[in-house]
Biopython code that builds the backbone (N, CA, C, O; Angstrom):
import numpy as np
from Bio.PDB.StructureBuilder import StructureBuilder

atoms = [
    (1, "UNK", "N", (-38.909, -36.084, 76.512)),
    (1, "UNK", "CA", (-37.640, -35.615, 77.030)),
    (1, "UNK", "C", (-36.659, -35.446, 75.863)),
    (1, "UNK", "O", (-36.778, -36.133, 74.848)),
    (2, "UNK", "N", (-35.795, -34.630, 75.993)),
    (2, "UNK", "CA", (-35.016, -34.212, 74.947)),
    (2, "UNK", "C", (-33.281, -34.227, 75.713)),
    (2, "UNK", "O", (-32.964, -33.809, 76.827)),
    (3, "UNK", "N", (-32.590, -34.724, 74.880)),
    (3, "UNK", "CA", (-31.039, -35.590, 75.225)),
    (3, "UNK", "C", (-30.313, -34.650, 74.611)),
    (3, "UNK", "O", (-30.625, -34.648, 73.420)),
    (4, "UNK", "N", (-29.279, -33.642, 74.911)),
    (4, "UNK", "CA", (-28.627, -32.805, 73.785)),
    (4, "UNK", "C", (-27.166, -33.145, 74.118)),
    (4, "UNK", "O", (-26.784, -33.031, 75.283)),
    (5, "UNK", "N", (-26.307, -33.567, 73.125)),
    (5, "UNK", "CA", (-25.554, -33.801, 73.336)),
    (5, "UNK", "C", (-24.072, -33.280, 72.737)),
    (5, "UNK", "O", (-23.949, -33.556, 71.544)),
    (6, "UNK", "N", (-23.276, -32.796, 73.148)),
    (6, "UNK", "CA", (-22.289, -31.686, 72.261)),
    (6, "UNK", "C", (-20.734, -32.239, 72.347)),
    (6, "UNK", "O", (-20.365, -32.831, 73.361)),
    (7, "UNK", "N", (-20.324, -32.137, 71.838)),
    (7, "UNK", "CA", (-18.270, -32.739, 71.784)),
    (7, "UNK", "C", (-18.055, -31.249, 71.446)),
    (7, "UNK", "O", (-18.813, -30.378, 71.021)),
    (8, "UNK", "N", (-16.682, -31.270, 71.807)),
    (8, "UNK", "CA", (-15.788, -29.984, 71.294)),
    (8, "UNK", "C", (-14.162, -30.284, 71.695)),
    (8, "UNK", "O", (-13.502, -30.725, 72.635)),
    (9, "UNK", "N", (-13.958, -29.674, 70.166)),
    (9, "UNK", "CA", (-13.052, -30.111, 70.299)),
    (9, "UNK", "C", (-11.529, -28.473, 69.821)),
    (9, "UNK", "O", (-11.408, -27.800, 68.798)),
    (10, "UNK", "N", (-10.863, -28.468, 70.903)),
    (10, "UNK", "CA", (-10.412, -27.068, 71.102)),
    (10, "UNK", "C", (-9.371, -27.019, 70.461)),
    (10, "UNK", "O", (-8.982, -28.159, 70.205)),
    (11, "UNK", "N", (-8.353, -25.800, 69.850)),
    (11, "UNK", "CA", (-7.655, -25.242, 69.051)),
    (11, "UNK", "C", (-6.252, -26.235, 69.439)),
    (11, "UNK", "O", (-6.204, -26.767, 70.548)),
    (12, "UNK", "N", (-5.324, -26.397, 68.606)),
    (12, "UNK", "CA", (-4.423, -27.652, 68.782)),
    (12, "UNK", "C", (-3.150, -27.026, 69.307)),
    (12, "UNK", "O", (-2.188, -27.662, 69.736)),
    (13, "UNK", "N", (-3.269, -25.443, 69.211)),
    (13, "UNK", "CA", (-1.990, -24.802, 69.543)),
    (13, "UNK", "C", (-1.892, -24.139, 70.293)),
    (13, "UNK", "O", (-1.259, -23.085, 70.367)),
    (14, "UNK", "N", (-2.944, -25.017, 71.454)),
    (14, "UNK", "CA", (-2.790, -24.778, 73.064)),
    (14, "UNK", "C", (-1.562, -25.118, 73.772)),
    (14, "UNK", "O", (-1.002, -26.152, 73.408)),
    (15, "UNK", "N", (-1.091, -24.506, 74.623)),
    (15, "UNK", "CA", (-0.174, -25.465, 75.584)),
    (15, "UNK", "C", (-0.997, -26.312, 76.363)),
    (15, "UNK", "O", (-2.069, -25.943, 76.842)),
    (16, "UNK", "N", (-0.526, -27.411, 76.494)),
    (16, "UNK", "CA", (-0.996, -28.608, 76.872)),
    (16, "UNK", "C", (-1.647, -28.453, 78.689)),
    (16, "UNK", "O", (-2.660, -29.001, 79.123)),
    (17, "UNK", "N", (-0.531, -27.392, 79.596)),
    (17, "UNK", "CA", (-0.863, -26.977, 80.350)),
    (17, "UNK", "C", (-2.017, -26.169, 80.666)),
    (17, "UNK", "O", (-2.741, -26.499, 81.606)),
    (18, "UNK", "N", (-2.279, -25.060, 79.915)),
    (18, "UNK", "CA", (-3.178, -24.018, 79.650)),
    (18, "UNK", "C", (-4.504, -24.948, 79.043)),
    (18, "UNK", "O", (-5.600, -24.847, 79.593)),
    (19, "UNK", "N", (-4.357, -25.611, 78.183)),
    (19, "UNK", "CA", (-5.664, -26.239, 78.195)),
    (19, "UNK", "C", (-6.036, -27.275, 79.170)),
    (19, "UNK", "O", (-7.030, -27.023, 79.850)),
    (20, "UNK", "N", (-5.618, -28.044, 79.309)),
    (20, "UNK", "CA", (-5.856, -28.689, 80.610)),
    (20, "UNK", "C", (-6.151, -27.847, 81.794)),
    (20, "UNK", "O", (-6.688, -28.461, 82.716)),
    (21, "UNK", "N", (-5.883, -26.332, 82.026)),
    (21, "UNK", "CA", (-6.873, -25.274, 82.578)),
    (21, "UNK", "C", (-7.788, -25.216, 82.512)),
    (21, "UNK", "O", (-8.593, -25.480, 83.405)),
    (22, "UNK", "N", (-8.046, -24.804, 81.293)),
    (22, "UNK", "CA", (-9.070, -24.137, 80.014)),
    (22, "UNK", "C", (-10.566, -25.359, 80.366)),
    (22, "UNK", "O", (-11.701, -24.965, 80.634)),
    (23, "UNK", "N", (-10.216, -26.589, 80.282)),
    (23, "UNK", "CA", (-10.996, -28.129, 80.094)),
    (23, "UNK", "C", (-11.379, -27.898, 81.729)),
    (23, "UNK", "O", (-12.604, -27.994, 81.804)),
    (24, "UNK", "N", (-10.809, -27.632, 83.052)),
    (24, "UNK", "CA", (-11.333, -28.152, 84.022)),
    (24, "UNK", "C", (-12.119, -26.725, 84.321)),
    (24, "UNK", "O", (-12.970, -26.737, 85.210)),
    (25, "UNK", "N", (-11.869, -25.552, 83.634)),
    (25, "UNK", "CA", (-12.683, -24.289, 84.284)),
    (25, "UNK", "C", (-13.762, -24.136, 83.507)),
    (25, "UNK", "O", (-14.614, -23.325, 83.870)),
    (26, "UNK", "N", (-13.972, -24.998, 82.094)),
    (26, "UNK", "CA", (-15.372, -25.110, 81.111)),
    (26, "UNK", "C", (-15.954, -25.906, 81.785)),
    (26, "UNK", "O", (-17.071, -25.476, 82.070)),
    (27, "UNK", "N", (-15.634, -27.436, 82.428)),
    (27, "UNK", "CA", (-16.405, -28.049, 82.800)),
    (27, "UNK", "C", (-17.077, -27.763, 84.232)),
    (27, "UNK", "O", (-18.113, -28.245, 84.689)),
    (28, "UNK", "N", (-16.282, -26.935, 84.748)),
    (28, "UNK", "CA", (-16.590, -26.265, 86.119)),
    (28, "UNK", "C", (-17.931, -25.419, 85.957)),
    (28, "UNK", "O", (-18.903, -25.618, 86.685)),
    (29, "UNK", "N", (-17.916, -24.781, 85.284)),
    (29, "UNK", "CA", (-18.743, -23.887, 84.423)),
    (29, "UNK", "C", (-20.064, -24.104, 84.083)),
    (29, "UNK", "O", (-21.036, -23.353, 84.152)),
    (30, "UNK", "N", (-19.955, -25.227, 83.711)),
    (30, "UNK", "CA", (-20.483, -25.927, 82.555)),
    (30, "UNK", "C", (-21.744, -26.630, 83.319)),
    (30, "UNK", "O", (-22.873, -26.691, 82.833)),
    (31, "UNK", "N", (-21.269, -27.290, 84.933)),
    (31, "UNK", "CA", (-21.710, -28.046, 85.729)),
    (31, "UNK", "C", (-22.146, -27.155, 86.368)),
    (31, "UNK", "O", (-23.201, -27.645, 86.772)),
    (32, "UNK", "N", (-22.068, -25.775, 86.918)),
    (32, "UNK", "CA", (-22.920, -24.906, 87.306)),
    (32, "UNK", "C", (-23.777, -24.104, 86.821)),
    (32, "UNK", "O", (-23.978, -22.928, 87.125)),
    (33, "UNK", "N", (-24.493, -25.012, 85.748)),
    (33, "UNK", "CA", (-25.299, -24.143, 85.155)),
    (33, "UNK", "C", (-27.187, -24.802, 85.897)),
    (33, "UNK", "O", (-28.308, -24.342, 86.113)),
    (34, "UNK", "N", (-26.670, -25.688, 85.974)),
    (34, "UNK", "CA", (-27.536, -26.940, 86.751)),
    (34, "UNK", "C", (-28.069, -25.585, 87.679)),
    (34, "UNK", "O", (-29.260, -25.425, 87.947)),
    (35, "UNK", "N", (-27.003, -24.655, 88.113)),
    (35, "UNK", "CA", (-27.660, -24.048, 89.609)),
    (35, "UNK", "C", (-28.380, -23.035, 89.246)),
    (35, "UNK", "O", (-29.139, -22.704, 90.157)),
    (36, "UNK", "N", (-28.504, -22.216, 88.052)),
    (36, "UNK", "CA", (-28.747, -21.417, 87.852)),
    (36, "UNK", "C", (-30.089, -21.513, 86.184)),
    (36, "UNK", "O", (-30.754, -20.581, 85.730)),
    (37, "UNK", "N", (-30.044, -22.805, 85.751)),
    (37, "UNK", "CA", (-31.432, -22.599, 84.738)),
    (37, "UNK", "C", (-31.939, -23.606, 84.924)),
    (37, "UNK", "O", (-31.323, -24.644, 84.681)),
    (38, "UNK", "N", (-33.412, -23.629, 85.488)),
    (38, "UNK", "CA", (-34.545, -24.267, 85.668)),
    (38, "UNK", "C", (-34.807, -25.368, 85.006)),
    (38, "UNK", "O", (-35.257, -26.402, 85.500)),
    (39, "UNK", "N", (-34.459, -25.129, 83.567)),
    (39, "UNK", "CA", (-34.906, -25.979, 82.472)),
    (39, "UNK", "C", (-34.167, -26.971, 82.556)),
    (39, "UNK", "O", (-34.807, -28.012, 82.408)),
    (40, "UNK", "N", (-32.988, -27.133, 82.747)),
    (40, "UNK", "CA", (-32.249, -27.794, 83.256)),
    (40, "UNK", "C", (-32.128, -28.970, 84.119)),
    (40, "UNK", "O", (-31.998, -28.976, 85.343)),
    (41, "UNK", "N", (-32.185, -29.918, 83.354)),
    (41, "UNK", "CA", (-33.072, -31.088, 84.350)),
    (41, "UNK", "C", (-31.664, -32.109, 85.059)),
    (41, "UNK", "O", (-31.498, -32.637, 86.158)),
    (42, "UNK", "N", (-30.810, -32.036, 83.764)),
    (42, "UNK", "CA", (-29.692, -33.020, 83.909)),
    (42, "UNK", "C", (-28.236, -32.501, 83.150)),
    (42, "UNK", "O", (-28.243, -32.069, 81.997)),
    (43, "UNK", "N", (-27.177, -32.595, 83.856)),
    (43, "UNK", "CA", (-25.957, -31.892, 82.817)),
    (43, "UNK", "C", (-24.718, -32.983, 83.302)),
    (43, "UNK", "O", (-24.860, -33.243, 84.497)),
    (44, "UNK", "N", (-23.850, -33.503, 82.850)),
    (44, "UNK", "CA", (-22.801, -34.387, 82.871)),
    (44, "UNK", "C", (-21.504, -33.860, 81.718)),
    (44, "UNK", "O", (-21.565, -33.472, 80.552)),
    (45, "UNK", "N", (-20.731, -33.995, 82.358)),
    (45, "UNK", "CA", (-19.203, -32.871, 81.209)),
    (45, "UNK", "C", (-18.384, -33.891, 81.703)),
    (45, "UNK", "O", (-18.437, -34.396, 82.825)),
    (46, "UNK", "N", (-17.564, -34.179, 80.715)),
    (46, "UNK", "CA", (-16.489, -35.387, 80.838)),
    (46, "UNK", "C", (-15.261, -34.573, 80.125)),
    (46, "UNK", "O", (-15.585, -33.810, 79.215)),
    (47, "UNK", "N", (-14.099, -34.660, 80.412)),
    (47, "UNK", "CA", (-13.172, -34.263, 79.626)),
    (47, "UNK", "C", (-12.092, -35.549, 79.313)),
    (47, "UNK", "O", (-11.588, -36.345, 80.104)),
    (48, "UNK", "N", (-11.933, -35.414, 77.724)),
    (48, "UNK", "CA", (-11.603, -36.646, 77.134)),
    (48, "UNK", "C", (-10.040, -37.366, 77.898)),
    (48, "UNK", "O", (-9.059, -36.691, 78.212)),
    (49, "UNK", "N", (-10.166, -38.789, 78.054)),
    (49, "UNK", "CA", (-9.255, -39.216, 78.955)),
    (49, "UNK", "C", (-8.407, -40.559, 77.213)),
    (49, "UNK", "O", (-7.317, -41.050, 76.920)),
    (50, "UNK", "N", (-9.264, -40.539, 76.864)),
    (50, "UNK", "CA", (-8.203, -40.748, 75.714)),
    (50, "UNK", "C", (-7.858, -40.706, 74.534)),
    (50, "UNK", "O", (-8.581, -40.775, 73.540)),
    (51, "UNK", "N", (-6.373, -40.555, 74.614)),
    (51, "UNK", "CA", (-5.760, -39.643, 73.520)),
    (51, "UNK", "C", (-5.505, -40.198, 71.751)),
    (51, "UNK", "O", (-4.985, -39.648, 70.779)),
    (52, "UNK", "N", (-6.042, -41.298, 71.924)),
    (52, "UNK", "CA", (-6.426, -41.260, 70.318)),
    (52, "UNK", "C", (-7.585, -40.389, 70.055)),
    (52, "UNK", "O", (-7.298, -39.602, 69.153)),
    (53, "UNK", "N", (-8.408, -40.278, 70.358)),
    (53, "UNK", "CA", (-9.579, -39.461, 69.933)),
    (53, "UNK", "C", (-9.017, -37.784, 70.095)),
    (53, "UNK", "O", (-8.087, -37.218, 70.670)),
    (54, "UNK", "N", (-9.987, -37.453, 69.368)),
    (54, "UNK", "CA", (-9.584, -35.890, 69.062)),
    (54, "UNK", "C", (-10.137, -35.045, 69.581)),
    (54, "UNK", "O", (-9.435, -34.068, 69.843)),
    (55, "UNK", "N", (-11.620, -34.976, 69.985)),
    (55, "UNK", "CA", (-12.862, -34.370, 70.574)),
    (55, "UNK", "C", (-12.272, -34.493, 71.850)),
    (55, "UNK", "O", (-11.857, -35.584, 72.242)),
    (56, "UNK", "N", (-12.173, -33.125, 72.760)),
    (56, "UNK", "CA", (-11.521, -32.935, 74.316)),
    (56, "UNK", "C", (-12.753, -32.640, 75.469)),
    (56, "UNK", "O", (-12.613, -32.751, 76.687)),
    (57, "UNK", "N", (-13.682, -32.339, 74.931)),
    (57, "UNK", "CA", (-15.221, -32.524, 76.232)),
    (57, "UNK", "C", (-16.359, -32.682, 75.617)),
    (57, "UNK", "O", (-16.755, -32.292, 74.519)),
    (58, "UNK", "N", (-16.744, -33.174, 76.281)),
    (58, "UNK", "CA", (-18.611, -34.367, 76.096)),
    (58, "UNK", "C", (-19.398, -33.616, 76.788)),
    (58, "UNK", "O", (-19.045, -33.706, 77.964)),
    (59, "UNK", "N", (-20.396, -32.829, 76.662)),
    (59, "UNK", "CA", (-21.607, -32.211, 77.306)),
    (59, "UNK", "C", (-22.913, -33.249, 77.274)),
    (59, "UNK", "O", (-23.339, -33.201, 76.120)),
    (60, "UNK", "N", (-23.545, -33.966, 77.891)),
    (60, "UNK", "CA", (-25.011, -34.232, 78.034)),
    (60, "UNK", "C", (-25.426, -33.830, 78.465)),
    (60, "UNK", "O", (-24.808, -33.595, 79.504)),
    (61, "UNK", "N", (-26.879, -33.176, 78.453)),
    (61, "UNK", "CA", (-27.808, -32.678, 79.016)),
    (61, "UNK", "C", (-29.185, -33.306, 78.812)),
    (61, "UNK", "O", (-29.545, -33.965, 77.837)),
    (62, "UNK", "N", (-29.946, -32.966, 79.979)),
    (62, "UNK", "CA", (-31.429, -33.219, 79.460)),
    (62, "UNK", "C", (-32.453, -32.127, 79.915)),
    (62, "UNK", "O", (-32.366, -31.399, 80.903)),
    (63, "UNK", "N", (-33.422, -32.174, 78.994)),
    (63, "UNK", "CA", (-34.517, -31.118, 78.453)),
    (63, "UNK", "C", (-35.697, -32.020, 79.124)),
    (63, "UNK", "O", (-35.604, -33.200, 79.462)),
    (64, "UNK", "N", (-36.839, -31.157, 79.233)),
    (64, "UNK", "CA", (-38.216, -31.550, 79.356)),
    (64, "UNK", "C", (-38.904, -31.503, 77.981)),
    (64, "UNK", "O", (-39.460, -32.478, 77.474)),
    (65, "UNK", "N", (-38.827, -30.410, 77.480)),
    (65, "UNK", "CA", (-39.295, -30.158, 75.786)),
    (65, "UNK", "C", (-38.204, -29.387, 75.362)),
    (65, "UNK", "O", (-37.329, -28.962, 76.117)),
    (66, "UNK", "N", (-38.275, -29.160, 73.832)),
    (66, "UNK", "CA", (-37.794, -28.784, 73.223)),
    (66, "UNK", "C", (-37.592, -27.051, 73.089)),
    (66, "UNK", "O", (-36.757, -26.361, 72.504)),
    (67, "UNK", "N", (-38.991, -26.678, 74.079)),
    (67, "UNK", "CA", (-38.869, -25.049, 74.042)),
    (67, "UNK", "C", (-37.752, -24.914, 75.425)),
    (67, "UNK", "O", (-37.043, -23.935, 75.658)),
    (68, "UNK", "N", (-37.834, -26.232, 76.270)),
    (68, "UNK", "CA", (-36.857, -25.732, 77.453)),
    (68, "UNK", "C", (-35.971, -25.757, 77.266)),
    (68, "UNK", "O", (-35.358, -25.027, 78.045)),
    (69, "UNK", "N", (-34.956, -26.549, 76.123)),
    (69, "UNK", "CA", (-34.109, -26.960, 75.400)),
    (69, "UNK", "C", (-33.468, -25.179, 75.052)),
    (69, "UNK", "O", (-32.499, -24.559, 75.490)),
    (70, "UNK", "N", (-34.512, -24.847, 74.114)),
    (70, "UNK", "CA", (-34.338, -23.156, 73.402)),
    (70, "UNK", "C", (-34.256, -22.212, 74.572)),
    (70, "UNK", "O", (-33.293, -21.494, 74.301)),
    (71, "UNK", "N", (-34.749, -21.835, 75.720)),
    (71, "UNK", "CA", (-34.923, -21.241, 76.762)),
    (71, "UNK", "C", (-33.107, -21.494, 76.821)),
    (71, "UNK", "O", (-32.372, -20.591, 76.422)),
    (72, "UNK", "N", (-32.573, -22.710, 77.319)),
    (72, "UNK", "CA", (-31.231, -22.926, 77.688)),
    (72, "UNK", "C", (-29.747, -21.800, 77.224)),
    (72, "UNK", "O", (-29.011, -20.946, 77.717)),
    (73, "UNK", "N", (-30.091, -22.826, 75.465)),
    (73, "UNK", "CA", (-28.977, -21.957, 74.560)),
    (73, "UNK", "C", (-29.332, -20.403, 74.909)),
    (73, "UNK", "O", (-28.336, -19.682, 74.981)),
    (74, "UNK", "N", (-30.421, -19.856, 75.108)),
    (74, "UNK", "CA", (-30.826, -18.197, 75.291)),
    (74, "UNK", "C", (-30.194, -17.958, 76.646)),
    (74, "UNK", "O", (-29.882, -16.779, 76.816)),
    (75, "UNK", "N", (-29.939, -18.727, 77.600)),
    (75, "UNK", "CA", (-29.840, -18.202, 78.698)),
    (75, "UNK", "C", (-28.549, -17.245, 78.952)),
    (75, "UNK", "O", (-27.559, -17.320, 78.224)),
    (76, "UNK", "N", (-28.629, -16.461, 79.898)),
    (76, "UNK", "CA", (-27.703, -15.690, 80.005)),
    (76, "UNK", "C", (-26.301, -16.719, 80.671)),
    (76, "UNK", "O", (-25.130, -16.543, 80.336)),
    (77, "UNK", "N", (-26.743, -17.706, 81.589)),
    (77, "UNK", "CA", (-25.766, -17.512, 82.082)),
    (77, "UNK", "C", (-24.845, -18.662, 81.234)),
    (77, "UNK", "O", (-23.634, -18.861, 81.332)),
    (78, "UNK", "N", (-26.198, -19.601, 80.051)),
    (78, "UNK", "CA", (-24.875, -20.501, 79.131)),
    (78, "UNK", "C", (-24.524, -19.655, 77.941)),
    (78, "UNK", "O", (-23.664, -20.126, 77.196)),
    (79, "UNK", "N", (-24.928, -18.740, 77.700)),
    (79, "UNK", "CA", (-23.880, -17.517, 76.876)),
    (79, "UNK", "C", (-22.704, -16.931, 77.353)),
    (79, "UNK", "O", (-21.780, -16.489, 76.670)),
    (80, "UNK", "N", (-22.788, -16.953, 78.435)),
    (80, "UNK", "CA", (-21.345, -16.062, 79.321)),
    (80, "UNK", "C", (-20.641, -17.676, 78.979)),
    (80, "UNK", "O", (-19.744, -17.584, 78.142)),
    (81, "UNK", "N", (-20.846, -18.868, 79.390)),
    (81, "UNK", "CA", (-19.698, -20.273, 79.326)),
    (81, "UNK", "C", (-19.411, -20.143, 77.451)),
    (81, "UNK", "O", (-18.333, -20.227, 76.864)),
    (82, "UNK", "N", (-20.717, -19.929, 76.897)),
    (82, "UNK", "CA", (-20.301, -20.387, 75.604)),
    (82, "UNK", "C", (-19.307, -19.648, 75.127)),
    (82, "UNK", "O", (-18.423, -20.353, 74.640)),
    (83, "UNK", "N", (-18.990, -17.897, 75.043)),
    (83, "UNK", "CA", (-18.206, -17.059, 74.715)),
    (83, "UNK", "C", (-17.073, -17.973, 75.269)),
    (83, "UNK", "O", (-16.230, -18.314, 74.439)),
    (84, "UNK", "N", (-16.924, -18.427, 76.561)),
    (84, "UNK", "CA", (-15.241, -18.917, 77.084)),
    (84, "UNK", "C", (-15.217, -20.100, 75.424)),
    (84, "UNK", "O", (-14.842, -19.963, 74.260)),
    (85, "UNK", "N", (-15.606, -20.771, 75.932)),
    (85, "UNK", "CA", (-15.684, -21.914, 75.207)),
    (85, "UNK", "C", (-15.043, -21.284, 73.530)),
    (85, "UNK", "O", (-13.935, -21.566, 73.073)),
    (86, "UNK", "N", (-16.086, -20.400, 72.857)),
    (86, "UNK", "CA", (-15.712, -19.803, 71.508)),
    (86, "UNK", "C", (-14.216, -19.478, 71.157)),
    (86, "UNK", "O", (-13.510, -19.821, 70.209)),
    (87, "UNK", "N", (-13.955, -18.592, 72.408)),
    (87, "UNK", "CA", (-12.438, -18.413, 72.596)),
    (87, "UNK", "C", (-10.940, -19.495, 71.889)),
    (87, "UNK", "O", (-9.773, -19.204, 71.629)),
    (88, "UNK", "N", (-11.571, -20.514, 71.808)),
    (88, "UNK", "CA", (-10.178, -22.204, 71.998)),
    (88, "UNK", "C", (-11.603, -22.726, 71.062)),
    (88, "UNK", "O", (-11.187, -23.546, 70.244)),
    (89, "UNK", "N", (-12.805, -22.575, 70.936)),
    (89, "UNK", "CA", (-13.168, -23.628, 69.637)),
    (89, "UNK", "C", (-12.405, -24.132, 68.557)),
    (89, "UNK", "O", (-12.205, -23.162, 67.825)),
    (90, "UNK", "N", (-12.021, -24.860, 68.206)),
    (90, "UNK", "CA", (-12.138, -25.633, 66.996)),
    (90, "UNK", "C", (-13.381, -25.968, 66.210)),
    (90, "UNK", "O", (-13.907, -25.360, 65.278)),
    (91, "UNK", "N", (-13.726, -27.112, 66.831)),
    (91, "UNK", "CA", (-14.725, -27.984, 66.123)),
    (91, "UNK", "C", (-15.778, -28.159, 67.177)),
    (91, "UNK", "O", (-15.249, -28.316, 68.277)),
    (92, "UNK", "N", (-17.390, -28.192, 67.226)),
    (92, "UNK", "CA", (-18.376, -28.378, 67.890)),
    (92, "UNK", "C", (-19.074, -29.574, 66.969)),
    (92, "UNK", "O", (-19.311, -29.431, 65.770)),
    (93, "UNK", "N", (-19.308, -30.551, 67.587)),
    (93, "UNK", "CA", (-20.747, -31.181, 67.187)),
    (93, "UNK", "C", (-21.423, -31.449, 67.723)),
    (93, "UNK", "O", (-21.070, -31.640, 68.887)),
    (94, "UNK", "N", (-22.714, -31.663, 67.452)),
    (94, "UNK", "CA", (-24.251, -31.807, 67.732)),
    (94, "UNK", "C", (-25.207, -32.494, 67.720)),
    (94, "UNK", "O", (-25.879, -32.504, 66.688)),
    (95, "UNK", "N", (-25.671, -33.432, 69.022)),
    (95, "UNK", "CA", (-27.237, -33.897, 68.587)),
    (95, "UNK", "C", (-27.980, -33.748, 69.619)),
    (95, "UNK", "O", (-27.502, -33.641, 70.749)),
    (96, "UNK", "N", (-29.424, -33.719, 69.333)),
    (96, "UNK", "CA", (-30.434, -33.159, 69.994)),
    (96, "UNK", "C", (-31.553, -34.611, 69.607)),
    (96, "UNK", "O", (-31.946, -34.788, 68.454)),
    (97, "UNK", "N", (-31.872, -35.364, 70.535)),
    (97, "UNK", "CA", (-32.895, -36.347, 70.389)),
    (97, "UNK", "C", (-34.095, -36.382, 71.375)),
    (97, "UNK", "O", (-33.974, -35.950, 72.521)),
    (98, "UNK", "N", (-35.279, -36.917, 70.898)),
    (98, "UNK", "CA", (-36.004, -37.095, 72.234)),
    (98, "UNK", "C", (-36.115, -38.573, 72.482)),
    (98, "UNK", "O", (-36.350, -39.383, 71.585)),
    (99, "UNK", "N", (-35.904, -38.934, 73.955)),
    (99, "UNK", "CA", (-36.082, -40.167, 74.659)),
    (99, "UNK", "C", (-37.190, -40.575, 75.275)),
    (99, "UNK", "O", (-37.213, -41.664, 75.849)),
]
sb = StructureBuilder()
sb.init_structure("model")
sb.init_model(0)
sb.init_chain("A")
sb.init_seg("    ")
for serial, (resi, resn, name, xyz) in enumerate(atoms, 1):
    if name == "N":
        sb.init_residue(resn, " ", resi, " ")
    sb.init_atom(name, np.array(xyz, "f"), 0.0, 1.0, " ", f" {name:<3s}", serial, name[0])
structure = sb.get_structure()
């Protein structure tokens, strides 16, 4: 099984309002992907609740293998979320483990 796990952390010269949009319509998004790719075993999106930290949403997911993993990022419909997402990026980080 494969654990992928992503932070992001979005552009700082949001209005506070507008991103707090932005955070509940990615994770909305984000959580319906569950409905639509197979590979897709497990997805959990948290949006950050505190404000010392800098990173504003937590993606986990889980994989069966690593090609279902690749199937994912290809998919059409987490390319249409990722473009939103690109939009307000800042900073992305990344890990990918197997459990």
């Amino acid at each position: 099984m494969i654990k992928h796990v992503v932070l992001f952390k979005f552009k700082s010269d949001l209005q506070e309002t507008e991103k707090a949009e932005k955070l509940i319509a990615i994770k909305a998004s984000l959580e319906q992907l569950r409905n639509s790719i197979d590979e897709l075993l497990f997805i959990e999106v948290g949006i950050n609740s505190n404000p010392s930290e800098t990173y504003d949403l937590a993606l986990i997911s889980e994989f069966q293998t690593w090609d279902d993993l690749k199937a994912y990022v290809v998919h059409p419909e987490h390319q249409k979320v990722g473009a939103i997402i690109r939009q307000i990026l800042d900073q992305r980080a990344c890990v990918d483990y197997e459990f």
